[in-house]
N, CA, C, O and CB atoms as a CASP TS submission, in Angstrom:
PFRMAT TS
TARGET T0000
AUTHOR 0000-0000-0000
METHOD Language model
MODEL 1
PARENT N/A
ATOM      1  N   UNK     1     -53.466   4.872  11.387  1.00  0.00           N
ATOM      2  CA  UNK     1     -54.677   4.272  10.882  1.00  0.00           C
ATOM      3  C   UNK     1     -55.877   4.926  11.573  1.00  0.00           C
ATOM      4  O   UNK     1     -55.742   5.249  12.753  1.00  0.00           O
ATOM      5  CB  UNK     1     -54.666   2.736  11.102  1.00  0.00           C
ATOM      6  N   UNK     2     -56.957   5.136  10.990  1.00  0.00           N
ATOM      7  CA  UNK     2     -57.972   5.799  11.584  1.00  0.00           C
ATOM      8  C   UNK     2     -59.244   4.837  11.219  1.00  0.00           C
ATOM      9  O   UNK     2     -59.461   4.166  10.211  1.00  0.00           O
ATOM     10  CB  UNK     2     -58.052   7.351  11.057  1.00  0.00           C
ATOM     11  N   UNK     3     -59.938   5.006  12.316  1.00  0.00           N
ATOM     12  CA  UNK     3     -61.613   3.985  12.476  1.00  0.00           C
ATOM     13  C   UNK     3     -62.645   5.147  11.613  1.00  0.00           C
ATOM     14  O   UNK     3     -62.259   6.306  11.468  1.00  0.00           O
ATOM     15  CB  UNK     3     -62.411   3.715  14.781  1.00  0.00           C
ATOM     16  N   UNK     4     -63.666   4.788  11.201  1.00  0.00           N
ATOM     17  CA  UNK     4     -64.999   5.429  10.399  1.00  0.00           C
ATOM     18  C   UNK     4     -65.350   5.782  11.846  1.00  0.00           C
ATOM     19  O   UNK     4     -65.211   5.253  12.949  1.00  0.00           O
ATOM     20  CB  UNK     4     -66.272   4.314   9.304  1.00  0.00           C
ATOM     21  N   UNK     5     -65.890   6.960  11.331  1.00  0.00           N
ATOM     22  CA  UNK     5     -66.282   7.896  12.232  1.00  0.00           C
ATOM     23  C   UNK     5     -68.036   7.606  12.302  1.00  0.00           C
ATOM     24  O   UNK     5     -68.688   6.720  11.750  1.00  0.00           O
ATOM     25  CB  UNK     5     -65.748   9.490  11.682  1.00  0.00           C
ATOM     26  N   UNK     6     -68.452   8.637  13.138  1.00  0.00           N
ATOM     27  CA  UNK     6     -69.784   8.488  13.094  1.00  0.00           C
ATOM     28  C   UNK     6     -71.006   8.661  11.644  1.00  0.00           C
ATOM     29  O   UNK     6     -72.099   8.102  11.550  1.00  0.00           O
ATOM     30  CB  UNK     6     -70.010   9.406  14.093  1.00  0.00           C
ATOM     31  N   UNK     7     -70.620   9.229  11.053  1.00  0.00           N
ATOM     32  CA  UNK     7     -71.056   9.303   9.639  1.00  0.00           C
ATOM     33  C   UNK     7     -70.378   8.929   8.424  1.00  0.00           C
ATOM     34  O   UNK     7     -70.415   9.605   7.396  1.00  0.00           O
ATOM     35  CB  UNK     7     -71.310  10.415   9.428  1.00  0.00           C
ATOM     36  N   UNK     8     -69.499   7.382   8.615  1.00  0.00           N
ATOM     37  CA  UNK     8     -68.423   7.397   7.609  1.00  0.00           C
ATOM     38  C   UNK     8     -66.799   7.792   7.757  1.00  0.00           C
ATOM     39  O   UNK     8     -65.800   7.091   7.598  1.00  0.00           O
ATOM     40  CB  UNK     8     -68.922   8.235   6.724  1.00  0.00           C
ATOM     41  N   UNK     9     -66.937   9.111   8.100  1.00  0.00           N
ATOM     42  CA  UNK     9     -65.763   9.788   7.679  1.00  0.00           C
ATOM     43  C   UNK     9     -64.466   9.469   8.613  1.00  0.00           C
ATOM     44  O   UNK     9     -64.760   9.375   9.805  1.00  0.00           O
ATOM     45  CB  UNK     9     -66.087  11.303   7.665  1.00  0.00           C
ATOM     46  N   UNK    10     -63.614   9.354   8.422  1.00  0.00           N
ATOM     47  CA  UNK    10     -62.420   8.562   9.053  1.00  0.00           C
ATOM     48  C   UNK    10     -62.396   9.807  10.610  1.00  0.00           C
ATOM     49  O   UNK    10     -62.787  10.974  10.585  1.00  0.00           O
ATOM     50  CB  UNK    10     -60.577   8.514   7.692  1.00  0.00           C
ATOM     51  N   UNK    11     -61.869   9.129  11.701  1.00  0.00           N
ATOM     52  CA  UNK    11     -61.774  10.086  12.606  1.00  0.00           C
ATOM     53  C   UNK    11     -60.237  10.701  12.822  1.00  0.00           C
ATOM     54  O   UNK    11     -59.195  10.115  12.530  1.00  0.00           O
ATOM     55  CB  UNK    11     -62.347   9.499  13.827  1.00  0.00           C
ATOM     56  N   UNK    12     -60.341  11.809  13.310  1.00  0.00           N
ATOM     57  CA  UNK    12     -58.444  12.309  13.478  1.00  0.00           C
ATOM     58  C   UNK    12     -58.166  11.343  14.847  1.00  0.00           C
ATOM     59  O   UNK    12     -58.841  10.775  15.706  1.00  0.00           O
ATOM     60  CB  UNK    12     -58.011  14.602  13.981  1.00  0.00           C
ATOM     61  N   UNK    13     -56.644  11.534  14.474  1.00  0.00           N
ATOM     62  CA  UNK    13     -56.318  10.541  16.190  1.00  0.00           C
ATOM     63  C   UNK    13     -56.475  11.912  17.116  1.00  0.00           C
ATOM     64  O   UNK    13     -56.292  13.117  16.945  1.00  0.00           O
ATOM     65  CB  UNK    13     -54.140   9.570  16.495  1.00  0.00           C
ATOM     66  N   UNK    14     -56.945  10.996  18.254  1.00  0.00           N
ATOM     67  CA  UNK    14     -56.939  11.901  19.504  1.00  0.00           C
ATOM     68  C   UNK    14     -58.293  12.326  19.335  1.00  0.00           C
ATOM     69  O   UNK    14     -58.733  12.841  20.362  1.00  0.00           O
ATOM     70  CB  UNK    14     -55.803  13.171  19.590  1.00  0.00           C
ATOM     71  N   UNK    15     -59.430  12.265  17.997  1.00  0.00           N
ATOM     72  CA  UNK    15     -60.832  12.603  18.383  1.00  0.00           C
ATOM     73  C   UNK    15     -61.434  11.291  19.762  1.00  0.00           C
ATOM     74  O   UNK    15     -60.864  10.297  20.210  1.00  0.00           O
ATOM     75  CB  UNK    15     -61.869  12.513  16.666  1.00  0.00           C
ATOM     76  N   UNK    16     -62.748  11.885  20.061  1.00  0.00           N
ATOM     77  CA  UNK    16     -62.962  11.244  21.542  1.00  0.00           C
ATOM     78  C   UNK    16     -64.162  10.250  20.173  1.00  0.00           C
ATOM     79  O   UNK    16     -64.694  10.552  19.105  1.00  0.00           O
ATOM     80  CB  UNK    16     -63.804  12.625  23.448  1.00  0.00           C
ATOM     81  N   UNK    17     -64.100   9.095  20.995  1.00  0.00           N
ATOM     82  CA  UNK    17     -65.252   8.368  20.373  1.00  0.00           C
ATOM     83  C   UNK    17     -66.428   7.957  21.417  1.00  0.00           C
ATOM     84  O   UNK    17     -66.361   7.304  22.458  1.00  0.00           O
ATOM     85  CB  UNK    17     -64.679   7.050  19.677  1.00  0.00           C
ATOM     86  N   UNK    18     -67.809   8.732  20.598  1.00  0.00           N
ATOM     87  CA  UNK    18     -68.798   9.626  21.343  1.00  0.00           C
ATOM     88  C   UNK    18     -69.075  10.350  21.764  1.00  0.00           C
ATOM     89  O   UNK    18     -70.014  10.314  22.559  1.00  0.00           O
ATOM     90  CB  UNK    18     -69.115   9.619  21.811  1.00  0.00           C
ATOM     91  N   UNK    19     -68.416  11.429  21.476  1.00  0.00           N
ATOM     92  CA  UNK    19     -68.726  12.792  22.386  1.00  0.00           C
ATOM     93  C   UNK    19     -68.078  12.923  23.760  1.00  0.00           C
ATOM     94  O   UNK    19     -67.211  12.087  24.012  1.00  0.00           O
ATOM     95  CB  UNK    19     -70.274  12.903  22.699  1.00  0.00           C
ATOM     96  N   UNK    20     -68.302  13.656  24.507  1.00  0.00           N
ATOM     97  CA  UNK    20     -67.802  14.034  26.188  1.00  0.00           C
ATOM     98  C   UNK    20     -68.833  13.850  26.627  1.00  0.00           C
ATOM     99  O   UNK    20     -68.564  14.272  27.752  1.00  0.00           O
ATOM    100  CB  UNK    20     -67.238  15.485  26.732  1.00  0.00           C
ATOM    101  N   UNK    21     -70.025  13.509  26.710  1.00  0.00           N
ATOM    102  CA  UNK    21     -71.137  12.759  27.389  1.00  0.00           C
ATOM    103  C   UNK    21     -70.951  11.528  27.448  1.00  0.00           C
ATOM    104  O   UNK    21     -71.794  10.968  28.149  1.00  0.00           O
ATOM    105  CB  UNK    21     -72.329  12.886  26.864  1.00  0.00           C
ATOM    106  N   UNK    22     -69.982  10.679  26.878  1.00  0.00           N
ATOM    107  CA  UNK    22     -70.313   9.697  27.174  1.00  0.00           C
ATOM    108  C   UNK    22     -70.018   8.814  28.320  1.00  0.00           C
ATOM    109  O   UNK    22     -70.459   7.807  28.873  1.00  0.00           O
ATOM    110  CB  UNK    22     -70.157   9.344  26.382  1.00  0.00           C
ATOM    111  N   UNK    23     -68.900   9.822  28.427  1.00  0.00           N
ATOM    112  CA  UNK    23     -67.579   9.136  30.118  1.00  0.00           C
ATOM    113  C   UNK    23     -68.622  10.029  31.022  1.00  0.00           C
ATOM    114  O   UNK    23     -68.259   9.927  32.194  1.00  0.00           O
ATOM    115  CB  UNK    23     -65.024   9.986  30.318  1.00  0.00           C
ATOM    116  N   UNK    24     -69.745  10.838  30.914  1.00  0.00           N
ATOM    117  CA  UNK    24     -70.551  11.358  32.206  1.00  0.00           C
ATOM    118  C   UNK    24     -71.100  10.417  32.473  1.00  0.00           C
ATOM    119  O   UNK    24     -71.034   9.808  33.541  1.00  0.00           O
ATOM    120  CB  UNK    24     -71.502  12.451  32.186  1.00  0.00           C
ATOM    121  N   UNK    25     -71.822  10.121  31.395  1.00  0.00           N
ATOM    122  CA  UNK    25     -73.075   8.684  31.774  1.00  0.00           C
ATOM    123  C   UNK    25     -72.724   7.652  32.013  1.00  0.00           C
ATOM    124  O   UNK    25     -73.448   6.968  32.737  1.00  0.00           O
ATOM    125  CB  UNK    25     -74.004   8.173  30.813  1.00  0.00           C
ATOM    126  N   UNK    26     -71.423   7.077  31.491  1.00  0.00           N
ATOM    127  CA  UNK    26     -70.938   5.992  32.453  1.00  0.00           C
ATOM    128  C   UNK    26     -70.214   5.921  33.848  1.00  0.00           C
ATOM    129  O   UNK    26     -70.255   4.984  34.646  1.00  0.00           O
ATOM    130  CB  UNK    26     -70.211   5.403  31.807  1.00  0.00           C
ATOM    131  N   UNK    27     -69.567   7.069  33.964  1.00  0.00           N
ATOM    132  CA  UNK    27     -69.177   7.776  35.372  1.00  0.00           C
ATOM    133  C   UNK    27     -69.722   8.033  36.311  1.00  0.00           C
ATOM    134  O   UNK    27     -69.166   8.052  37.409  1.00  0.00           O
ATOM    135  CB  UNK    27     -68.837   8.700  35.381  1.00  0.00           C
ATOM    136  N   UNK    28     -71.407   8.393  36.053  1.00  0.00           N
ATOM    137  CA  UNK    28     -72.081   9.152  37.137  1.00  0.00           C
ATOM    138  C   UNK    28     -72.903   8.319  38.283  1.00  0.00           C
ATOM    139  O   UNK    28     -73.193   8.895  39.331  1.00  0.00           O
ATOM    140  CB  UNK    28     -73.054  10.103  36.443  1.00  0.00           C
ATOM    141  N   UNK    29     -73.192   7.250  38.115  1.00  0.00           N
ATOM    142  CA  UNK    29     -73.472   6.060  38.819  1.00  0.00           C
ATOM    143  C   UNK    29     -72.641   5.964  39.945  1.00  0.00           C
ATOM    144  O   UNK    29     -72.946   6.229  41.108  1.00  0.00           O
ATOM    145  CB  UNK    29     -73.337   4.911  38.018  1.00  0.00           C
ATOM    146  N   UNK    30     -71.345   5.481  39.419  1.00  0.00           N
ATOM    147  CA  UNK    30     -70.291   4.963  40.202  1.00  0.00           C
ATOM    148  C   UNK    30     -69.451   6.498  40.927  1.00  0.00           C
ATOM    149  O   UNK    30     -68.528   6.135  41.657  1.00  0.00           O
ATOM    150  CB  UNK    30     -69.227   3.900  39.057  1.00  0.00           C
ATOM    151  N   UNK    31     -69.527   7.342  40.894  1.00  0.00           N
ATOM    152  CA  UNK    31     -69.188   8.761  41.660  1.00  0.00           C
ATOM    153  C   UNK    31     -69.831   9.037  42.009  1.00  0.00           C
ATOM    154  O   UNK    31     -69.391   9.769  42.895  1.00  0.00           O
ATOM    155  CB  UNK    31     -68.812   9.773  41.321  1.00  0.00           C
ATOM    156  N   UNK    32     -71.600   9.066  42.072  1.00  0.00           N
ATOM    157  CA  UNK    32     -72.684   9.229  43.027  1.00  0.00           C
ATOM    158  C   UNK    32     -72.507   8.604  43.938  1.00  0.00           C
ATOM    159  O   UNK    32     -72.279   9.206  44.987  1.00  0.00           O
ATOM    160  CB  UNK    32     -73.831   8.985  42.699  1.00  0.00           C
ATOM    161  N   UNK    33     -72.532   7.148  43.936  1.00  0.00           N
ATOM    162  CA  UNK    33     -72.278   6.042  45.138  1.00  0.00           C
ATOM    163  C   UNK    33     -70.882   6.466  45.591  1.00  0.00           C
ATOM    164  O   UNK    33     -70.661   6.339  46.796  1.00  0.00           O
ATOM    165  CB  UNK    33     -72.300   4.275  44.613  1.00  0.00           C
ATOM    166  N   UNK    34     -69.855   6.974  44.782  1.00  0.00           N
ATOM    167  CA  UNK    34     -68.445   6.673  45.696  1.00  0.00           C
ATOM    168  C   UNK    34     -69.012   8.234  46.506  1.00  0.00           C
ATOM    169  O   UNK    34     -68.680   8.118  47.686  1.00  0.00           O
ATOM    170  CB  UNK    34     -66.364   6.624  44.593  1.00  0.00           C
ATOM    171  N   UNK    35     -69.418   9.017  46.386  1.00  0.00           N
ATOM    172  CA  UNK    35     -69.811  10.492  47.194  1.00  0.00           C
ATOM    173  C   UNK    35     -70.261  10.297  48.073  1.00  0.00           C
ATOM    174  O   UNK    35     -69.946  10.794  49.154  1.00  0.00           O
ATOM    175  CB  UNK    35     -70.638  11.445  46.746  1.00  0.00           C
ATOM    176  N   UNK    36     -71.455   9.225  47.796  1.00  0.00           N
ATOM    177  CA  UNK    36     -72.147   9.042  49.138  1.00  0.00           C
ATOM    178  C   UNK    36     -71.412   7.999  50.308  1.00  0.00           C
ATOM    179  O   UNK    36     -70.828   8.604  51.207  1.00  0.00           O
ATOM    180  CB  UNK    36     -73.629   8.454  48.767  1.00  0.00           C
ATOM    181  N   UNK    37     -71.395   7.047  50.354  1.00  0.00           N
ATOM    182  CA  UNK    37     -70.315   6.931  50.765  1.00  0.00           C
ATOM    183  C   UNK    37     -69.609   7.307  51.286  1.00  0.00           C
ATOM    184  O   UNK    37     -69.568   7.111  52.500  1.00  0.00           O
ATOM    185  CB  UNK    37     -69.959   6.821  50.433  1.00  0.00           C
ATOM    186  N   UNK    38     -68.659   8.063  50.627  1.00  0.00           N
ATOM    187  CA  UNK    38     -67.821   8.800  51.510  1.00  0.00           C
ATOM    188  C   UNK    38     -68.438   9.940  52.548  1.00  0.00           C
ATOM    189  O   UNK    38     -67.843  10.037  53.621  1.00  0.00           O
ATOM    190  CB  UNK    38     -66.870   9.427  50.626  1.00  0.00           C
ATOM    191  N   UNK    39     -69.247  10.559  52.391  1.00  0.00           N
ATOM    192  CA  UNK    39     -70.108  11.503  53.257  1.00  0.00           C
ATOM    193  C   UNK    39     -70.732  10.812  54.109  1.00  0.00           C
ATOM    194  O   UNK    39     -70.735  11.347  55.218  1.00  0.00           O
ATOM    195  CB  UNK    39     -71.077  12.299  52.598  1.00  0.00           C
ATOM    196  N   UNK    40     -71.515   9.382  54.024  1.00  0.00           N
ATOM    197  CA  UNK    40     -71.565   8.620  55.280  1.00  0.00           C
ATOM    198  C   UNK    40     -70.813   8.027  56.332  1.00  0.00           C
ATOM    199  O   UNK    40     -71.049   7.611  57.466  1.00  0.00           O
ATOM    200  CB  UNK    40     -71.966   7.927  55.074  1.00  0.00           C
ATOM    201  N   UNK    41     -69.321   8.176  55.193  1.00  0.00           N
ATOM    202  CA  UNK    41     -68.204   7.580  56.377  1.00  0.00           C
ATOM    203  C   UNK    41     -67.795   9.177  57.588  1.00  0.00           C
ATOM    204  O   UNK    41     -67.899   9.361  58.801  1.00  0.00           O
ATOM    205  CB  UNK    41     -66.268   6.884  55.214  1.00  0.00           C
ATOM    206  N   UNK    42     -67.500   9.708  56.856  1.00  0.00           N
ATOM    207  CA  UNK    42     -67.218  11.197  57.152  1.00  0.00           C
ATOM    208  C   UNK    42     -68.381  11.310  58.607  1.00  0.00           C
ATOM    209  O   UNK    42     -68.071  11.327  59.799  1.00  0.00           O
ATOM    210  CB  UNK    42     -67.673  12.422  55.505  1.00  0.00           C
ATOM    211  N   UNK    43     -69.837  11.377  57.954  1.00  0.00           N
ATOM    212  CA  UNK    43     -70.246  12.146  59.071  1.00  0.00           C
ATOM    213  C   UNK    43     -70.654  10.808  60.608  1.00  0.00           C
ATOM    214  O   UNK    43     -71.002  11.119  61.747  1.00  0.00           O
ATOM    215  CB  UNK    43     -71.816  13.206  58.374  1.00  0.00           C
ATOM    216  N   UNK    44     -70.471   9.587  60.132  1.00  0.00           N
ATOM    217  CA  UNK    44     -70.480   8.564  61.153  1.00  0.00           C
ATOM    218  C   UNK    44     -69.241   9.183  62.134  1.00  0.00           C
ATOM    219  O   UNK    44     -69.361   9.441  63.332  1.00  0.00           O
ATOM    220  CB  UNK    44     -70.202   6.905  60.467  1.00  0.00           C
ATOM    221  N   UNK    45     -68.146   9.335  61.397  1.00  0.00           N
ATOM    222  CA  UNK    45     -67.038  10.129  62.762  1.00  0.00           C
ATOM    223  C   UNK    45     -67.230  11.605  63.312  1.00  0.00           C
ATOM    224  O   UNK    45     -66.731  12.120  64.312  1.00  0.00           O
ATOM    225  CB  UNK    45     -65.384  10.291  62.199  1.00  0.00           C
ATOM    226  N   UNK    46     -68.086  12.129  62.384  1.00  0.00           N
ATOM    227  CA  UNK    46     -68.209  13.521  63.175  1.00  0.00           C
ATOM    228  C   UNK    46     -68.964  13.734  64.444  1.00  0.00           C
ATOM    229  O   UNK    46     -68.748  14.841  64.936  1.00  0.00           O
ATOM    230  CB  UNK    46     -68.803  14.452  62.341  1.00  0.00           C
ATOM    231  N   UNK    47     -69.853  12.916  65.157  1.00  0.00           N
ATOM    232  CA  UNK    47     -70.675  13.050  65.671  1.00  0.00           C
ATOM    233  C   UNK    47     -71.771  12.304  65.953  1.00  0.00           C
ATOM    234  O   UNK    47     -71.769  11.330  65.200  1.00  0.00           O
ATOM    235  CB  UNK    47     -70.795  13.723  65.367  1.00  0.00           C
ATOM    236  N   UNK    48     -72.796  12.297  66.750  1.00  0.00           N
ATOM    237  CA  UNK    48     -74.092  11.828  67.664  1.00  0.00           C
ATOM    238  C   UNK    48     -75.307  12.399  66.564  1.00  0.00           C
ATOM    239  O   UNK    48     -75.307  13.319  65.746  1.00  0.00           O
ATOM    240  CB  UNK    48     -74.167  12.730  69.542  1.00  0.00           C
ATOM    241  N   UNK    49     -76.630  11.084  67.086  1.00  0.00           N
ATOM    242  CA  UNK    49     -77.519  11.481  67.031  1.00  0.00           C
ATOM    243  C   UNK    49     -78.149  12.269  64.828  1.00  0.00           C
ATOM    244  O   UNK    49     -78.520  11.523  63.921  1.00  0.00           O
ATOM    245  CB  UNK    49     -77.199  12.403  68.453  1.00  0.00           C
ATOM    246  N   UNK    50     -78.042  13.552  64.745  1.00  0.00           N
ATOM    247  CA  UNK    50     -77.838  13.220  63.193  1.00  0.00           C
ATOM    248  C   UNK    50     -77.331  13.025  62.384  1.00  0.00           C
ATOM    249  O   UNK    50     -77.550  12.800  61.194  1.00  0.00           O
ATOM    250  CB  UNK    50     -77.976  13.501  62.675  1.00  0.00           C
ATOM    251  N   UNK    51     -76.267  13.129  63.253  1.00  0.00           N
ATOM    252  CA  UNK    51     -74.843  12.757  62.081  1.00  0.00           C
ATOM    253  C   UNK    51     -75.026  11.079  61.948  1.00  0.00           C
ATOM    254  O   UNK    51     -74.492  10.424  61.053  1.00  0.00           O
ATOM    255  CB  UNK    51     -72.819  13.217  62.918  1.00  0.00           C
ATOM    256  N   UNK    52     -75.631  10.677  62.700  1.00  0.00           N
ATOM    257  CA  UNK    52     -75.662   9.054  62.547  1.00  0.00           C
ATOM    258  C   UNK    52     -77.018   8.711  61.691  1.00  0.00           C
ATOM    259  O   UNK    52     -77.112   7.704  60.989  1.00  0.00           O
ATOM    260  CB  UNK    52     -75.725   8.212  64.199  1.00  0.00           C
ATOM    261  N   UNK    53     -77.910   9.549  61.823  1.00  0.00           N
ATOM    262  CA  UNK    53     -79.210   9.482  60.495  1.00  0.00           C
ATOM    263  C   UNK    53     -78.545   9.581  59.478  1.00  0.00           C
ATOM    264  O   UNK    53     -78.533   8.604  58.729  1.00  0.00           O
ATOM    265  CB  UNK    53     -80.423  10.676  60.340  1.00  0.00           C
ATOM    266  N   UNK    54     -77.751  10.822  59.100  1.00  0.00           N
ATOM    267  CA  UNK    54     -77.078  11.263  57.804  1.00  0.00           C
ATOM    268  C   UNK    54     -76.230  10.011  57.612  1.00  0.00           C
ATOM    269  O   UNK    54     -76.344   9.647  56.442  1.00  0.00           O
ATOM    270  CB  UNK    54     -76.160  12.757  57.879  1.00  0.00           C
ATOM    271  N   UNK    55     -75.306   9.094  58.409  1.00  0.00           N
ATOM    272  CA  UNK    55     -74.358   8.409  58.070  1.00  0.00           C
ATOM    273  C   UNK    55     -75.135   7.318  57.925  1.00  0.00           C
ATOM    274  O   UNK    55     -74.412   6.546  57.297  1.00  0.00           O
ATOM    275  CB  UNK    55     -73.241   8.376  58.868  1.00  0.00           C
ATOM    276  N   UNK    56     -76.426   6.643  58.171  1.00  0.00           N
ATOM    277  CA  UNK    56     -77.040   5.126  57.464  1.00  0.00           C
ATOM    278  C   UNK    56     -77.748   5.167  56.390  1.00  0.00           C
ATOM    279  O   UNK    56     -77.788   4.270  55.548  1.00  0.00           O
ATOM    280  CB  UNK    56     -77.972   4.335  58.284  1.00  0.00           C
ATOM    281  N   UNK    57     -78.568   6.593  56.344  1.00  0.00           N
ATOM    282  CA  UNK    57     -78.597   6.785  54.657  1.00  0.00           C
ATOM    283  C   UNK    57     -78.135   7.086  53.963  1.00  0.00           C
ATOM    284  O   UNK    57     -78.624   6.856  52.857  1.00  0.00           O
ATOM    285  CB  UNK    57     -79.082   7.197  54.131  1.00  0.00           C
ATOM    286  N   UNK    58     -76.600   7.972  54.042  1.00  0.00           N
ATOM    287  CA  UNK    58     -75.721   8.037  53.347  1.00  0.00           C
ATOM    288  C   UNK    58     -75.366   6.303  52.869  1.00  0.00           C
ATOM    289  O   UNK    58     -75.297   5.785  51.755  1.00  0.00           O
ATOM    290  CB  UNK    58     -74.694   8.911  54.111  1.00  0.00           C
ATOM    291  N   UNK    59     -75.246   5.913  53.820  1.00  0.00           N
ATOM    292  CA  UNK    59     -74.246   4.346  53.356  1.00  0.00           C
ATOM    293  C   UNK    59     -75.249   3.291  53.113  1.00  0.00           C
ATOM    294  O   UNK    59     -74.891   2.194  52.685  1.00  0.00           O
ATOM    295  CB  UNK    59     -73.072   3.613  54.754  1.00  0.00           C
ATOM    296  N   UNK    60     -76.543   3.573  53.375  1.00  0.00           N
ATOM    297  CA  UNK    60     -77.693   2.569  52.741  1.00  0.00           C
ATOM    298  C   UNK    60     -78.191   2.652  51.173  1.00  0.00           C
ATOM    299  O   UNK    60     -78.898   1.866  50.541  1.00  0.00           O
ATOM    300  CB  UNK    60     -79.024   2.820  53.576  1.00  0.00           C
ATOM    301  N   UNK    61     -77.756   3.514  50.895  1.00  0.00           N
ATOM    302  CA  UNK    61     -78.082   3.558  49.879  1.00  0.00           C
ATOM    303  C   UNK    61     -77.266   3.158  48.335  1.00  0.00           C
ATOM    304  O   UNK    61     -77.919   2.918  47.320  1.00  0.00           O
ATOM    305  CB  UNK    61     -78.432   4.574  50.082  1.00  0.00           C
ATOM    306  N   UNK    62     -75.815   3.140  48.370  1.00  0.00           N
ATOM    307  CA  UNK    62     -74.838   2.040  47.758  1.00  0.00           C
ATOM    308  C   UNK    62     -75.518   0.767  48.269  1.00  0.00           C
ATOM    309  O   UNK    62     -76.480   0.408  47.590  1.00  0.00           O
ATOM    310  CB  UNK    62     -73.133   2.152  48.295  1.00  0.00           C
ATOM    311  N   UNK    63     -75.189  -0.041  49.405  1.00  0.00           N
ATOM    312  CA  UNK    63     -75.608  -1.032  49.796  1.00  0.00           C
ATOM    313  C   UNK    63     -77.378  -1.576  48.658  1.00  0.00           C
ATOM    314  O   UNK    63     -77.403  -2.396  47.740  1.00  0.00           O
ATOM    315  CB  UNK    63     -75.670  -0.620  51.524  1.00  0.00           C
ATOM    316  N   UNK    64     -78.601  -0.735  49.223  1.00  0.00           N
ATOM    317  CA  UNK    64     -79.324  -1.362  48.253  1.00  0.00           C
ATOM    318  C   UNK    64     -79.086  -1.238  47.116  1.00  0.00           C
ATOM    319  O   UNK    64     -79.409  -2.254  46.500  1.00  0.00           O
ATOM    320  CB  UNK    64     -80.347  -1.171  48.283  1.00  0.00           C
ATOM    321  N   UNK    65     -78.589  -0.332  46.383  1.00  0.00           N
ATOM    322  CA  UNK    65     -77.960  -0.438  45.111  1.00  0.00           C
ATOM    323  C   UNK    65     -76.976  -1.684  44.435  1.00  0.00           C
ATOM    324  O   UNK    65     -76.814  -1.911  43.236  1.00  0.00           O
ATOM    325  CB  UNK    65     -77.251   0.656  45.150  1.00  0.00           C
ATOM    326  N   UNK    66     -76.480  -2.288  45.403  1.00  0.00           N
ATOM    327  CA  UNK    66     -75.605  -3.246  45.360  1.00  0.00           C
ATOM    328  C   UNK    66     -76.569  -4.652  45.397  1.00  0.00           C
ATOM    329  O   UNK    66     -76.512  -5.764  44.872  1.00  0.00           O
ATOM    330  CB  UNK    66     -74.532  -3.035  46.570  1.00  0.00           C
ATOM    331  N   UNK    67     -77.455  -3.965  46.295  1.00  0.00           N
ATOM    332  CA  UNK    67     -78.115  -5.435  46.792  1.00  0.00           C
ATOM    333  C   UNK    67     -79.456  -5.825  45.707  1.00  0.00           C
ATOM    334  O   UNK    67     -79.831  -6.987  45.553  1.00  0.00           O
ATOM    335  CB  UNK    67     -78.807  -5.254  48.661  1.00  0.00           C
ATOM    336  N   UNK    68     -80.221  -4.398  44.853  1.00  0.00           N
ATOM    337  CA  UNK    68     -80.803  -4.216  43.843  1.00  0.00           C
ATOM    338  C   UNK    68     -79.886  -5.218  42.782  1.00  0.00           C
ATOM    339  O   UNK    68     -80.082  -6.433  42.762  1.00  0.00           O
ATOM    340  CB  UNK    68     -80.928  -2.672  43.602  1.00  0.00           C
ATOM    341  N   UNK    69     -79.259  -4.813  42.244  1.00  0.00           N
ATOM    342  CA  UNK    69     -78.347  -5.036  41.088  1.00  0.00           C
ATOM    343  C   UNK    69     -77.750  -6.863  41.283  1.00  0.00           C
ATOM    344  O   UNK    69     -77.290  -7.464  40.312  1.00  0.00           O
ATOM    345  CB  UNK    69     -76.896  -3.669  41.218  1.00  0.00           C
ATOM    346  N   UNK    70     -77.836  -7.326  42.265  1.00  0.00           N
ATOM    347  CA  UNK    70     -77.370  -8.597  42.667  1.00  0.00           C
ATOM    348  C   UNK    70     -78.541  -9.558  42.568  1.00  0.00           C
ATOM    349  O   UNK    70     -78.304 -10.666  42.088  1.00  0.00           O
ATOM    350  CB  UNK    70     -76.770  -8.551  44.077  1.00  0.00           C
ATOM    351  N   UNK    71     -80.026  -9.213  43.044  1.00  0.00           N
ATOM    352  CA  UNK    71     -81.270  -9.839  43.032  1.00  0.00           C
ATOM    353  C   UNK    71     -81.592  -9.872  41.656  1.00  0.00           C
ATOM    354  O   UNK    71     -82.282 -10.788  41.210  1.00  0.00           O
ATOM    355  CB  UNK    71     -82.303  -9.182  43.862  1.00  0.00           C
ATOM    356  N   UNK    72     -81.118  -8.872  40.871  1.00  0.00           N
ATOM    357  CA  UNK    72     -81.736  -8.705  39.586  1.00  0.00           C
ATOM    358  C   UNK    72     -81.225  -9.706  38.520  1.00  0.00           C
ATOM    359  O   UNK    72     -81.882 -10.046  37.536  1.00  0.00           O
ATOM    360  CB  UNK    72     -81.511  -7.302  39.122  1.00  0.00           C
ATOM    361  N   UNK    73     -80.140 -10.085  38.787  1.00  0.00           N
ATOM    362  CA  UNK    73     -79.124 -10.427  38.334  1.00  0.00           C
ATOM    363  C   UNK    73     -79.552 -12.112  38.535  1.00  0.00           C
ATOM    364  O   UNK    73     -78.766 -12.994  38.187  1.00  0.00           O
ATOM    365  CB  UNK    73     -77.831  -9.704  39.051  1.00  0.00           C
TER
END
């Protein structure tokens, strides 16, 4: 069985519904924050002094994002 496509026309199975942009733009949020993150955890163990600048804005910045999205809410 096949769904109407974007102009009508029935889609093949296995076509993507929306394009390949669409898993970017919902992806890219949540893999920005998981990156950062992880690069704040990372450089909190590497080291003194900037590695500890790099590691609270690395990890402050999920956090207000979290804390944005919760007030708003």
């Amino acid at each position: 069985m096949t769904a109407p496509g974007a102009a009508g026309r029935p889609r093949r199975a296995g076509q993507r519904h929306g394009g390949g942009g669409e898993a970017r733009r919902v992806w890219l949020a949540p893999a920005t924050l998981a990156l950062l993150s992880l690069v704040g955890l990372v450089s909190a163990l590497l080291g003194d002094e900037v590695w500890d600048v790099l590691s609270w804005g690395a990890l402050s910045v999920p956090l207000a994002t979290i804390t944005w999205y919760a007030l708003k809410r």
